[in-house]
N, CA, C and O atoms as a GROMACS GRO file, in nm:
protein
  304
    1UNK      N    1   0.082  -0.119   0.000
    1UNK     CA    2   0.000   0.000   0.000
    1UNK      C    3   0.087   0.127   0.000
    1UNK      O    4   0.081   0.206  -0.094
    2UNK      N    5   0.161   0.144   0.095
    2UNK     CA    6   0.261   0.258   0.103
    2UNK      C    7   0.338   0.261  -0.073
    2UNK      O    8   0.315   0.339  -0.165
    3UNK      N    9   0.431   0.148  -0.066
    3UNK     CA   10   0.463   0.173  -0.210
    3UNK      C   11   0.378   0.223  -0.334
    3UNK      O   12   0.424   0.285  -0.430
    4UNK      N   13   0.265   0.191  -0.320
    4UNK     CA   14   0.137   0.244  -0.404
    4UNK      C   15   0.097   0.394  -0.423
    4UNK      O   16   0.064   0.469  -0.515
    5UNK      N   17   0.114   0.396  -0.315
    5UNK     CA   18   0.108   0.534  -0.258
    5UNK      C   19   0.226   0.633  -0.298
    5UNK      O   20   0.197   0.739  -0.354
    6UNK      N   21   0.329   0.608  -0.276
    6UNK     CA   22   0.465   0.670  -0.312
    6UNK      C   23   0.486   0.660  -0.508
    6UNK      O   24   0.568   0.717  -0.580
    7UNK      N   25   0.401   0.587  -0.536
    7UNK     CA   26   0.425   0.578  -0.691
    7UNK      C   27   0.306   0.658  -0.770
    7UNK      O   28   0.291   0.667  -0.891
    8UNK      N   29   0.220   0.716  -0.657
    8UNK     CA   30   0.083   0.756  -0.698
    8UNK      C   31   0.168   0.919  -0.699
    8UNK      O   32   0.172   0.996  -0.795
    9UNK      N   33   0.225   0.938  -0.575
    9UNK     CA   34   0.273   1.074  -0.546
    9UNK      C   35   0.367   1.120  -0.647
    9UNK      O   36   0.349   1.228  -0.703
   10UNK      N   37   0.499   1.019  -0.684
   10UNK     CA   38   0.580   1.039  -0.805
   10UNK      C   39   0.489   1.059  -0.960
   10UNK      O   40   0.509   1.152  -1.038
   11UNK      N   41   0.410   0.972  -0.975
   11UNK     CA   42   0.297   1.046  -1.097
   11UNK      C   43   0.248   1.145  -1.130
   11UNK      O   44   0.256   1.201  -1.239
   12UNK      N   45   0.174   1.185  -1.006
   12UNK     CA   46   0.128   1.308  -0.954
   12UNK      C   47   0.255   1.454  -1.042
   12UNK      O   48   0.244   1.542  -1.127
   13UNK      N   49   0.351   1.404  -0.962
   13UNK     CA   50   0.444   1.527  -0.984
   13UNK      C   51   0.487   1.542  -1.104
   13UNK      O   52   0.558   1.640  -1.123
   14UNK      N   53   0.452   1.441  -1.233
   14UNK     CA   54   0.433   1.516  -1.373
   14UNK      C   55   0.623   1.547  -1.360
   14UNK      O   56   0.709   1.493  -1.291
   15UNK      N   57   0.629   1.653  -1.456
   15UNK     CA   58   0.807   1.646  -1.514
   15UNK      C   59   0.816   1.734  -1.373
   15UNK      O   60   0.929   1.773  -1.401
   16UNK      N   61   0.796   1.784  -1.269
   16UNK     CA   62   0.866   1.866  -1.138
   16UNK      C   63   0.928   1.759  -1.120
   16UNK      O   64   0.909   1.639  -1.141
   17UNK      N   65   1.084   1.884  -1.034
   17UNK     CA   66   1.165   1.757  -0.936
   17UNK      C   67   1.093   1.729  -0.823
   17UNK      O   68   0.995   1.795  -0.789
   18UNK      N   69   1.132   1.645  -0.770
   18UNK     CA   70   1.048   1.620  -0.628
   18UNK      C   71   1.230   1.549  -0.545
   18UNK      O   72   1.339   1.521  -0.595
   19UNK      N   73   1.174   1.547  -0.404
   19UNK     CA   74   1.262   1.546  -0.323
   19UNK      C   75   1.267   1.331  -0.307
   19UNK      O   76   1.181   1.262  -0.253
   20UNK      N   77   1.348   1.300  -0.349
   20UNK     CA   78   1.345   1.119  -0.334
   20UNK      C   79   1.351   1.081  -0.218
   20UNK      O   80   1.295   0.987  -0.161
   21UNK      N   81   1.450   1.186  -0.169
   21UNK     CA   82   1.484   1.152  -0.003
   21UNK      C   83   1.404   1.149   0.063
   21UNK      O   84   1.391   1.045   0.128
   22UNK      N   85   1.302   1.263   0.083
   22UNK     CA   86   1.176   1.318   0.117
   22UNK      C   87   1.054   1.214   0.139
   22UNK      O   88   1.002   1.188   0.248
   23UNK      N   89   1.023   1.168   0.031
   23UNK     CA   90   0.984   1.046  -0.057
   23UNK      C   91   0.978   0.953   0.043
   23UNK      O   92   0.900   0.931   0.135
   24UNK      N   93   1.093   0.898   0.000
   24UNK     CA   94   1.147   0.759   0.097
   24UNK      C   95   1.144   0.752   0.236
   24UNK      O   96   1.150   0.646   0.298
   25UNK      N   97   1.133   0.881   0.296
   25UNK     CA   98   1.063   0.879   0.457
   25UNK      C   99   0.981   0.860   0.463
   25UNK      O  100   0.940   0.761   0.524
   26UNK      N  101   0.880   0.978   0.380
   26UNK     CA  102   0.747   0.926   0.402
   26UNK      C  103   0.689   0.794   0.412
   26UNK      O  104   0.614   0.738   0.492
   27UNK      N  105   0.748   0.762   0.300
   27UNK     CA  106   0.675   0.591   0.276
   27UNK      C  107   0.715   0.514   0.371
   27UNK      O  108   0.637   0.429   0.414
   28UNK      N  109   0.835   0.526   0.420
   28UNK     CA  110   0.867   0.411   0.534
   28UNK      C  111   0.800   0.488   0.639
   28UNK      O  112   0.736   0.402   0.700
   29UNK      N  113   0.774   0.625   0.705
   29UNK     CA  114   0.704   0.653   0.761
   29UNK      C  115   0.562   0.548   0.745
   29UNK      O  116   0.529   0.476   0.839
   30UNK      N  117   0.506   0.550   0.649
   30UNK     CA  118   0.354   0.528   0.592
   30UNK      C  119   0.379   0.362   0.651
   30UNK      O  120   0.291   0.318   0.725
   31UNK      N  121   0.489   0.279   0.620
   31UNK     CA  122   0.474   0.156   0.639
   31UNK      C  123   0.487   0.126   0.835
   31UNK      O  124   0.405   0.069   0.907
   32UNK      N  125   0.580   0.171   0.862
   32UNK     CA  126   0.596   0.169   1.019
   32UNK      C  127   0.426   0.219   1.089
   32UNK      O  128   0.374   0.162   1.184
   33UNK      N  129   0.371   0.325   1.022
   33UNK     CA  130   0.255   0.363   1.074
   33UNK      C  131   0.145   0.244   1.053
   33UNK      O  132   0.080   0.194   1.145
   34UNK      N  133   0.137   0.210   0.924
   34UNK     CA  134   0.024   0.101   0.895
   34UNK      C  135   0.065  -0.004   1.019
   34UNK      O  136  -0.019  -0.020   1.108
   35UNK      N  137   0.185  -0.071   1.026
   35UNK     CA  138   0.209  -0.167   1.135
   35UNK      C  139   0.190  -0.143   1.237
   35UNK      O  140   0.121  -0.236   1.280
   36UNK      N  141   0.212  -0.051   1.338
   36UNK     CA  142   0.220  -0.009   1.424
   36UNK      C  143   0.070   0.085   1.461
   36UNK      O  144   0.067   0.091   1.584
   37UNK      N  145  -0.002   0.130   1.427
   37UNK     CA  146  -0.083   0.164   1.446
   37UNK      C  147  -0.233   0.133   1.319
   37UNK      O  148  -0.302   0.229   1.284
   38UNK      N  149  -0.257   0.013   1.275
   38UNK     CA  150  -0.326  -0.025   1.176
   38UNK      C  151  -0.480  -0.008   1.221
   38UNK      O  152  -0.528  -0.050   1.326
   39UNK      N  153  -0.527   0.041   1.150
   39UNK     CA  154  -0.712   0.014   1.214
   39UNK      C  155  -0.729   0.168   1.293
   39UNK      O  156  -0.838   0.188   1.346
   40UNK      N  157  -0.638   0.262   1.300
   40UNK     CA  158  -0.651   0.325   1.456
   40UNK      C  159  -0.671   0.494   1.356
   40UNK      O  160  -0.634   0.520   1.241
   41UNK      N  161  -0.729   0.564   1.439
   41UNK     CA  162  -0.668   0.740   1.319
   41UNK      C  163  -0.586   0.769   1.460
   41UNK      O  164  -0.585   0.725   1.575
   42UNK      N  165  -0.511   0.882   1.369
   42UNK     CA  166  -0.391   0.959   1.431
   42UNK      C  167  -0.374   1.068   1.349
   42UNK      O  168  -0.416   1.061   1.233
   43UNK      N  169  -0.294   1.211   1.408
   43UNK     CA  170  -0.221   1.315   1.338
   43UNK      C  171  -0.125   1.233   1.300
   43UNK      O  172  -0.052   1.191   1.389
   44UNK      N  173  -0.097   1.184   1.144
   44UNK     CA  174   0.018   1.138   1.121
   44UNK      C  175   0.106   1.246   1.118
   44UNK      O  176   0.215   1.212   1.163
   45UNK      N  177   0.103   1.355   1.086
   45UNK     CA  178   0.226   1.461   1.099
   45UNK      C  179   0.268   1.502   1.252
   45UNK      O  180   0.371   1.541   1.305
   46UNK      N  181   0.148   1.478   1.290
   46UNK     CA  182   0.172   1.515   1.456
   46UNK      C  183   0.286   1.400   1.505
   46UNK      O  184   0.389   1.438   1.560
   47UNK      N  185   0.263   1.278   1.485
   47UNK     CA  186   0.350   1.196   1.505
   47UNK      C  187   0.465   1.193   1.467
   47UNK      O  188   0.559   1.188   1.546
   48UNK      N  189   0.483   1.198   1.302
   48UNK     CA  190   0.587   1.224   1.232
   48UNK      C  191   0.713   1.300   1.325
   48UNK      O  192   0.822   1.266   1.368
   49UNK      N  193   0.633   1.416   1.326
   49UNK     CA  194   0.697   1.525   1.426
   49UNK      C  195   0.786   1.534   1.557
   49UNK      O  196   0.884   1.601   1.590
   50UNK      N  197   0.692   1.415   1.629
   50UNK     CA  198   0.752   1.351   1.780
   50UNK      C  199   0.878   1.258   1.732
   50UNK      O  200   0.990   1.270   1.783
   51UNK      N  201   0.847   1.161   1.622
   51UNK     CA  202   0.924   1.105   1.599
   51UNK      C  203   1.074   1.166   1.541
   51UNK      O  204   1.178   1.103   1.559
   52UNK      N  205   1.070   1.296   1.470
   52UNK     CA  206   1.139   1.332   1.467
   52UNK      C  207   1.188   1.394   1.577
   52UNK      O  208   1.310   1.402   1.564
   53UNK      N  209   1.154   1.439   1.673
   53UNK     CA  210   1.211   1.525   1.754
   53UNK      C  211   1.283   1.458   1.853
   53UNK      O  212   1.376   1.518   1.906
   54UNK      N  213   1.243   1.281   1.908
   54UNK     CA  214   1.302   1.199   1.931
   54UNK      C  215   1.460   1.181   1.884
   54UNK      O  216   1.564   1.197   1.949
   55UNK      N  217   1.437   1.142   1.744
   55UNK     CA  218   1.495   1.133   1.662
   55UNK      C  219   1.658   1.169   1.701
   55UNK      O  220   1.755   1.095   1.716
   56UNK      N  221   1.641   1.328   1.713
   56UNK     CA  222   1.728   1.419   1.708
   56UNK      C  223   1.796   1.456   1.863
   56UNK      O  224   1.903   1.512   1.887
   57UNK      N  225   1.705   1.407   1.946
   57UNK     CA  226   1.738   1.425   2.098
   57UNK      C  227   1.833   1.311   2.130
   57UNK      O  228   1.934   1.315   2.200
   58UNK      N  229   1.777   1.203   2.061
   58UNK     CA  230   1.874   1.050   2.154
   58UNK      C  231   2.055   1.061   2.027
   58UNK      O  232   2.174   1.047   2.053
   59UNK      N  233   1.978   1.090   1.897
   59UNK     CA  234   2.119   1.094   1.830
   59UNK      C  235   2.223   1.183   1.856
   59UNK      O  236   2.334   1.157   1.809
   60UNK      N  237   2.205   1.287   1.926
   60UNK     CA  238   2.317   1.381   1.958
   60UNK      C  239   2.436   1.273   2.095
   60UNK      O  240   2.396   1.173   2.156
   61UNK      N  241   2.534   1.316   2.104
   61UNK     CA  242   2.622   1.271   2.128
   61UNK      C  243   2.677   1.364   2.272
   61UNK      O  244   2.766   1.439   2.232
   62UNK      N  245   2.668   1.373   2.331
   62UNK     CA  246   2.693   1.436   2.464
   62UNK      C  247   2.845   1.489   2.465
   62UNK      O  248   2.932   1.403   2.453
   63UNK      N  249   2.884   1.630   2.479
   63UNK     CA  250   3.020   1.689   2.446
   63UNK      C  251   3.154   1.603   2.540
   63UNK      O  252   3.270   1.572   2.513
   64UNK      N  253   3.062   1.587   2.662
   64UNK     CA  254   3.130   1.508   2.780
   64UNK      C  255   3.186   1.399   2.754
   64UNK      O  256   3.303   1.370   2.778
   65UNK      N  257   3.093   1.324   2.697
   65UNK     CA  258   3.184   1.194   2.655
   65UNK      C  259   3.235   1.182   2.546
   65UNK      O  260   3.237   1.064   2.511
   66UNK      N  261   3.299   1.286   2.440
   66UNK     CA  262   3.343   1.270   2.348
   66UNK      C  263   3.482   1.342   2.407
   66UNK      O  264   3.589   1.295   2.370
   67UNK      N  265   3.482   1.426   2.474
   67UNK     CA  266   3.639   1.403   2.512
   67UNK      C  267   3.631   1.368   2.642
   67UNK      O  268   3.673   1.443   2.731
   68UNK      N  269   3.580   1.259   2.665
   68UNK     CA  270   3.588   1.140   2.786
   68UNK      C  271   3.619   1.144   2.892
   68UNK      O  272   3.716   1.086   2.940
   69UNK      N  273   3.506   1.247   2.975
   69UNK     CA  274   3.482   1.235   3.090
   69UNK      C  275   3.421   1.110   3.167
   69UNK      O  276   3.327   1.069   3.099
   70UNK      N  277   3.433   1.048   3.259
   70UNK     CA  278   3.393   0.961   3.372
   70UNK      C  279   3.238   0.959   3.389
   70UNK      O  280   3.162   1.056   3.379
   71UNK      N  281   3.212   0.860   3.409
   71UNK     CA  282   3.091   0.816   3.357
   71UNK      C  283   2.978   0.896   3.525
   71UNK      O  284   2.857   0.916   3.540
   72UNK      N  285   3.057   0.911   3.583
   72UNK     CA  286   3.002   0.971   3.680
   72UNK      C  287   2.972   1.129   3.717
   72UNK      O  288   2.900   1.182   3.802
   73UNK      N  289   3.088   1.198   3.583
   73UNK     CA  290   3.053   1.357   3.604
   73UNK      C  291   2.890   1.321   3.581
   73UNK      O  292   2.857   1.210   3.540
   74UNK      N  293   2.806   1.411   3.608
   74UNK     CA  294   2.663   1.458   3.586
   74UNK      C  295   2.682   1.540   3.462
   74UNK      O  296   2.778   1.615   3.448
   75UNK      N  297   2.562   1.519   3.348
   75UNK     CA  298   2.549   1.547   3.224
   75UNK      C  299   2.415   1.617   3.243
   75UNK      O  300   2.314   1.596   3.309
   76UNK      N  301   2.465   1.724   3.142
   76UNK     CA  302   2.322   1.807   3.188
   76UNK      C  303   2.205   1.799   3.103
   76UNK      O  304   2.102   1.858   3.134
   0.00000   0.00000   0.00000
């Protein structure tokens, strides 16, 4: 379905560029959502959103332990 969807959207866009990268979130967005929440409504952007903001909070890398402080200083 998602793939369906993502090939409906690339049609859609006629000779414009469109963003692939862009694209390819969504849809795996679209597939993680169908699984994970199937049968149910939701703000999918609202989610999207959390998920990104997640995202970006756990991937940062703490300054402390990159020049390797002790696992016991306190991190703020």
């Amino acid at each position: 379905m998602a793939a369906e969807l993502a090939a409906q959207r690339f049609e859609r866009s006629g000779k414009r560029v469109i963003d692939a990268y862009d694209e390819m979130i969504t849809t795996t967005f679209e597939v993680i959502s169908d699984v994970n929440f199937s049968g149910g409504s939701f703000d999918r952007d609202q989610v999207h959103h959390a998920i990104d903001q997640y995202i970006n909070e756990v991937g940062r890398v703490p300054i402390m332990d990159i020049l390797g402080f002790p696992d016991w200083v306190p991190r703020p």
